[in-house]
N, C-alpha and C positions, 0 to 999 in steps of 0.2 A: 774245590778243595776235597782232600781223601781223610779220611778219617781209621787208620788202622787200631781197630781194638781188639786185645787178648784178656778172656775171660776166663777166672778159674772157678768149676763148679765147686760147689759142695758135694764134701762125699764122704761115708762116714769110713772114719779111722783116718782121712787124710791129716796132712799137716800143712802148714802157710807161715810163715816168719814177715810180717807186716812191715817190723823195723827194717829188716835187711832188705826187702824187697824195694822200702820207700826209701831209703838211704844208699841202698848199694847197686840194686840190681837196675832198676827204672836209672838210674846217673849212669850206668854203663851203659844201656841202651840208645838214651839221648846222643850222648858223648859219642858214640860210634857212628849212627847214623843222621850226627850234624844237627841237632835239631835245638829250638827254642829250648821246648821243656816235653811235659807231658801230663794230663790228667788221669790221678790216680784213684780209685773207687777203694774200700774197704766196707765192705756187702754188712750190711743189718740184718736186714732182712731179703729174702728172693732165694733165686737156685745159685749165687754165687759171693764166693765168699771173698773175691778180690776181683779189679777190672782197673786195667792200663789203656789209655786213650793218646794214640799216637795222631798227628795232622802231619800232612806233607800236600804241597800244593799239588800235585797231578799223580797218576795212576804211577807215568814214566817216574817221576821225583822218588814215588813207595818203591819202585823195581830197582832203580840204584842204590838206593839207601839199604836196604835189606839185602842187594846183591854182594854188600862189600864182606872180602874175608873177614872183618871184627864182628859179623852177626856169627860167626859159627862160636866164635867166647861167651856170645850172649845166651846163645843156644845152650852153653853147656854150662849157663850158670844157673840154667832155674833148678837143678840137683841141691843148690845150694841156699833156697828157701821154701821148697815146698815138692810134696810128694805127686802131687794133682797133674794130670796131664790139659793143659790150659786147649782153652777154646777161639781160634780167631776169626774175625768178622771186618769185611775191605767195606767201605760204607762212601760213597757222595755225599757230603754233604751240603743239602738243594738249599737251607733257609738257614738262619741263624735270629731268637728274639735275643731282644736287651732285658735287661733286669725288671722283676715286675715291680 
């Protein structure tokens, strides 16, 4: 399993719209590139003030999914919750625990 995550730091004077991101932007994401769903972070505390966790089963699955013409819509909607130039991270992921 691949774990695509996009992190947006904190920075001062940026801006982050939470609702629109967790309501609009992440549902256009999924939707495009076919997916379940996706886990959404809204930062407390640390260097980042929001974190989108995408899964797709193999490297190839991540390289179609993001290959399709509707990422470039998605691309040009983060203009429309937030000022931050986001950070991304392709992850294996080797373990999974259950609930403690």
């Amino acid at each position: 399993m691949i774990r695509f995550s996009v992190f947006y730091p904190s920075a001062e004077g940026a801006t982050f719209d939470h609702d629109y991101y967790a309501n609009s932007h992440v549902p256009l994401a999924v939707k495009t590139w076919g997916l379940d769903g996706a886990q959404i972070d809204k930062g407390l505390d640390g260097p980042y003030v929001a974190a989108v966790h995408f899964t797709f089963e193999s490297m190839e699955a991540m390289g179609a999914a993001l290959g399709t013409p509707g990422t470039a819509d998605v691309m040009a909607d983060v203009a429309n919750y937030t000022t931050i130039s986001p950070v991304t991270q392709t992850s294996e992921i080797i373990a999974s625990q259950g609930p403690r």
